[in-house]
C-alpha positions in Angstrom: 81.1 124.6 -157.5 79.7 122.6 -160.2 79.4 118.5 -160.1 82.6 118.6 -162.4 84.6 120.7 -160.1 83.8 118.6 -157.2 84.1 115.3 -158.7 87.9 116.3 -160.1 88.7 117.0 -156.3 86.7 114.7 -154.9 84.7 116.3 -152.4 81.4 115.8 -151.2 78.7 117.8 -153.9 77.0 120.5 -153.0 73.9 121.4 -155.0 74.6 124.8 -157.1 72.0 127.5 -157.0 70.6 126.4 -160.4 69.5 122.8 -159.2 68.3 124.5 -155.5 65.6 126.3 -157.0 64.2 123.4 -158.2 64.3 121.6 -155.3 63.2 124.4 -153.4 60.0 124.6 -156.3 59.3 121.1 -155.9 59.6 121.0 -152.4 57.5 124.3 -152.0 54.7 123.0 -154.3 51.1 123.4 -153.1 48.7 120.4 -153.6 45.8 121.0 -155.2 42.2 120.4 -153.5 40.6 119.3 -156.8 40.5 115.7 -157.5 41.7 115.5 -160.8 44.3 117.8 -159.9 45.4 115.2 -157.0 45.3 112.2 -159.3 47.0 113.6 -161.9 50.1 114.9 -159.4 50.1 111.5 -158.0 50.5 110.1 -160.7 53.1 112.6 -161.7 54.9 112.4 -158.5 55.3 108.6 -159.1 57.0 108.6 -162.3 59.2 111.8 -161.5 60.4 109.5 -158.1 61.0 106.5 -160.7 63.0 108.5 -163.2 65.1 110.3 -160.6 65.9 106.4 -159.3 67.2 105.3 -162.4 69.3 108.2 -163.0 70.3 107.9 -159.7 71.9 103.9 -160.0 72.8 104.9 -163.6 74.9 107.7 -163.2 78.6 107.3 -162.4 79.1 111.3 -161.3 78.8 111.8 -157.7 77.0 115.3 -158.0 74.2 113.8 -160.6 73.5 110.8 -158.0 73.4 113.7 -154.9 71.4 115.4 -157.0 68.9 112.4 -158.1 68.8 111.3 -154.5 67.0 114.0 -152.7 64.8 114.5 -156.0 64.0 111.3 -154.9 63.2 112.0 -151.4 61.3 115.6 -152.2 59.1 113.7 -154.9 58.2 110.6 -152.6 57.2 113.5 -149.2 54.8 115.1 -152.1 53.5 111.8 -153.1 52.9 111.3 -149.5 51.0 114.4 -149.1 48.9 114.1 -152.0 47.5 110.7 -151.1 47.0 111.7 -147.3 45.1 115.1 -148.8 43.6 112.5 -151.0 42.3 110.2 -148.5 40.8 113.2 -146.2 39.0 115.0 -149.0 38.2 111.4 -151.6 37.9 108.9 -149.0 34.4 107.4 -150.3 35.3 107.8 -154.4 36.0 104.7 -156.5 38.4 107.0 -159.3 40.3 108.2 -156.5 40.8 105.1 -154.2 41.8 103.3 -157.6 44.3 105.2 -158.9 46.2 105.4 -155.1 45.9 101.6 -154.9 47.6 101.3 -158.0 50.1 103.5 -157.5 50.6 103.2 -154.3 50.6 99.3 -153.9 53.4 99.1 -156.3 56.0 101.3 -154.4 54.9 99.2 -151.4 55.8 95.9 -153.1 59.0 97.2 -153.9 59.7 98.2 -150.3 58.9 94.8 -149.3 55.4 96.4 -147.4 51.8 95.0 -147.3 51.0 96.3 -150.7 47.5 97.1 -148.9 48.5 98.9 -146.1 52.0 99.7 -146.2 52.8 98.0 -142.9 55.4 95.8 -142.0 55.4 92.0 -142.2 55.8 89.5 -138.9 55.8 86.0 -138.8 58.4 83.4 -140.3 56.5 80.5 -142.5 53.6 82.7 -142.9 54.5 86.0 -143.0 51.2 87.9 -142.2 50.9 92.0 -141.8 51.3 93.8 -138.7 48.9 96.8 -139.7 45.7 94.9 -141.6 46.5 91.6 -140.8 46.9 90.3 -144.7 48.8 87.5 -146.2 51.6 88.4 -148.2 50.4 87.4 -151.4 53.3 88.2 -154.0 
């Protein structure tokens, strides 16, 4: 069934075969062991997660936000896995550790995480990280 056909009954959307296949491609994707390569995915897989969450609070049909949501979730487990192959293979270089800093510190702001670390936050007046032991600073 397509998002139209489900949405005009108003049952929950399945994804059709069309939009599996890239999921299943995305999903399926090998990351690459050359550090250019790497960057440029990460930096790749950031902006695909972005896009995918503005057309998921943007769109008004239940089958496009479905949709949007687990694109979502598939791009952010590959930009997951490119920065931990990162890390293990580009632990020492400056390019590298940049570009995941940048990239990475941002999605951890917006999730309210150390934007160092990623780890959670304790204290009340002066909220301090759990993981490196930071001071919020934004």
């Amino acid at each position: 069934m397509t998002g139209l056909v489900n949405k005009a009954f108003r049952r929950s959307p399945v994804i059709d075969d069309a939009d599996k296949k890239i999921v299943n491609t995305i999903n399926n994707y090998v990351i690459p062991g050359v550090k250019s390569e790497i960057i440029e995915f990460i930096i790749l897989s950031d902006s695909r997660i972005s896009a995918a969450e503005k057309m998921y609070v943007y769109t008004d049909d239940e089958y496009e936000s479905d949709l949007h949501e687990k694109l979502m979730r598939i791009w952010a487990t590959k930009l997951k896995e490119a920065v931990k192959k990162g890390d293990f293979l580009f632990a020492n270089d400056r390019e590298y550790q940049s570009v995941r800093f940048n990239i990475m510190s941002k999605r951890y702001m917006r999730e309210g995480l150390c934007r160092y670390c990623g780890g959670d936050f304790k204290g009340v007046l002066r909220k301090v990280c759990s993981e490196c032991g930071r001071p919020k600073d934004y």
